[in-house]
C-alpha positions as CSV (number, residue, x, y, z in Angstrom):
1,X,108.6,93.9,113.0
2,X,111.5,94.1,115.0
3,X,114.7,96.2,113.8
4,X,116.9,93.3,113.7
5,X,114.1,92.1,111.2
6,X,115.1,94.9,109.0
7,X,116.6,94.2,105.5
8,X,119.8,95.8,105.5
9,X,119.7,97.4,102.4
10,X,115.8,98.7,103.5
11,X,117.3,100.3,106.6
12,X,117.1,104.1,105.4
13,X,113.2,103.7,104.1
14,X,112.1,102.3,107.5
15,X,114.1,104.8,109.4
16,X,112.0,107.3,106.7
17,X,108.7,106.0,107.1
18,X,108.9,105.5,111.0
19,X,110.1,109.2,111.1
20,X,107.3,110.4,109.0
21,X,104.9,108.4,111.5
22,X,106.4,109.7,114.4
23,X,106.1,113.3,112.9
24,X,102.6,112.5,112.5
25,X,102.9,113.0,108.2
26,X,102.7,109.2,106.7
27,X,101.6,110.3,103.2
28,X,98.5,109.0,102.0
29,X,100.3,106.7,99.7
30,X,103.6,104.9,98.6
31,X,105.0,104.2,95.4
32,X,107.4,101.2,96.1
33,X,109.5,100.3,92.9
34,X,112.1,97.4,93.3
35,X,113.5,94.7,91.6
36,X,111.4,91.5,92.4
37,X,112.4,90.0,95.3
38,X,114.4,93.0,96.5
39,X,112.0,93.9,99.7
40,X,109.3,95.8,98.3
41,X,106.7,93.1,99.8
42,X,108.4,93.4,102.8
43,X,108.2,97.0,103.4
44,X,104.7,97.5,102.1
45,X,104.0,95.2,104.9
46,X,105.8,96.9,106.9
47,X,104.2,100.4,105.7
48,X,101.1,98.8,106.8
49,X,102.0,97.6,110.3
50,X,103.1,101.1,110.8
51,X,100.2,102.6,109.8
52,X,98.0,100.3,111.8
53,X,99.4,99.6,115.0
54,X,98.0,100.4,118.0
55,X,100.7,102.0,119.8
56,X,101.4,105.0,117.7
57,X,104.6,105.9,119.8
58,X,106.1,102.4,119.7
59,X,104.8,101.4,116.0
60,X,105.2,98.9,114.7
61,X,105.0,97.5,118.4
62,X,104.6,93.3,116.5
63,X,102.8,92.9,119.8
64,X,99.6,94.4,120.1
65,X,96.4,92.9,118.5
66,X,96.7,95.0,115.4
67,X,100.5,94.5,114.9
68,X,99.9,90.7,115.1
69,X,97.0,90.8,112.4
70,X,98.8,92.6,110.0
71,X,101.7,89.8,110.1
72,X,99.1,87.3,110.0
73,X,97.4,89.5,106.7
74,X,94.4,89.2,108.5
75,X,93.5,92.7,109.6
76,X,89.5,94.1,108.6
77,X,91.6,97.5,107.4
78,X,94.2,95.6,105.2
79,X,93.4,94.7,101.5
80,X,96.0,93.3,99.5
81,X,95.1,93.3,95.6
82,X,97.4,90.6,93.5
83,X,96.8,88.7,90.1
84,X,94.0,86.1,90.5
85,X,94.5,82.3,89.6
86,X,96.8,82.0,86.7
87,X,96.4,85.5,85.7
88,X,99.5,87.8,85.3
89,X,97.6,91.4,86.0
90,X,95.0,93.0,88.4
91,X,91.9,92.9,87.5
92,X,89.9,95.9,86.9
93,X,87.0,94.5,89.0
94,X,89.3,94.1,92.1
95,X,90.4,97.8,91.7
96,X,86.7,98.7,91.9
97,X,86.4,96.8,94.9
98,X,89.6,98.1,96.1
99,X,88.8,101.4,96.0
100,X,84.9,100.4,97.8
101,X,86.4,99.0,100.8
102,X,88.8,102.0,101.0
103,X,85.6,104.3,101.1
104,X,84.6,102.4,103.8
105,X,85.0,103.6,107.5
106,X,87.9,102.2,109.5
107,X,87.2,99.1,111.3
108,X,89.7,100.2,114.5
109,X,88.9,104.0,113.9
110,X,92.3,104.4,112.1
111,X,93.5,104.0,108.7
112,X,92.4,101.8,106.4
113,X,95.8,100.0,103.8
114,X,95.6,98.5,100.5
115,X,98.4,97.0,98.9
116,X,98.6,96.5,95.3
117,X,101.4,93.9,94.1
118,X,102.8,93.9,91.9
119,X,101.9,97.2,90.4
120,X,103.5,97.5,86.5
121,X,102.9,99.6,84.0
């Protein structure tokens, strides 16, 4: 995702999160909490393009192979967990496989992202 592809109003939590990568400390996991339709999508995604792209120095490149999956949500170590069919909450069953494919090894030897939306109380 390129920086003029930045929300506005996200700009200091991707400057954050691309620090933290840089630094080498992306924590283990992200609590986004935002009003529906404010950018939390967006910057889980973006959390995960960071996390996964191949050029560590450069990421999120939105060129390499990796980059490219993750816009097109199909990436082996991306899971995204939302409210099947006409349900309104997650499914228990999907955490449990959720949390399965988490345990699994990386795919591209890296680190494996599941996003969980939305995630209420």
């Amino acid at each position: 995702m390129s920086a003029a592809a930045v929300p506005e109003w996200l700009a200091a939590e991707v400057a954050a999160l691309s620090g933290a990568a840089r630094a080498g400390r992306l924590p283990h996991a992200l609590l986004i909490h935002e009003a529906p339709g404010a950018g939390g999508d967006w910057l889980a995604h973006f959390a995960a393009q960071l996390a996964l792209c191949e050029r560590a120095a450069e990421a999120p490149c939105g060129s390499c192979t990796a980059c490219r999956r993750v816009l097109a949500w199909q990436h082996p170590d991306l899971t995204r967990v939302a409210p099947l069919e006409d349900s309104r909450q997650i499914r228990i069953e999907q955490l449990r496989d959720l949390a399965a494919e988490l345990a699994l090894t990386s795919h591209a030897g890296g680190y494996k992202v599941g996003i969980l939306t939305p995630a209420t109380r």
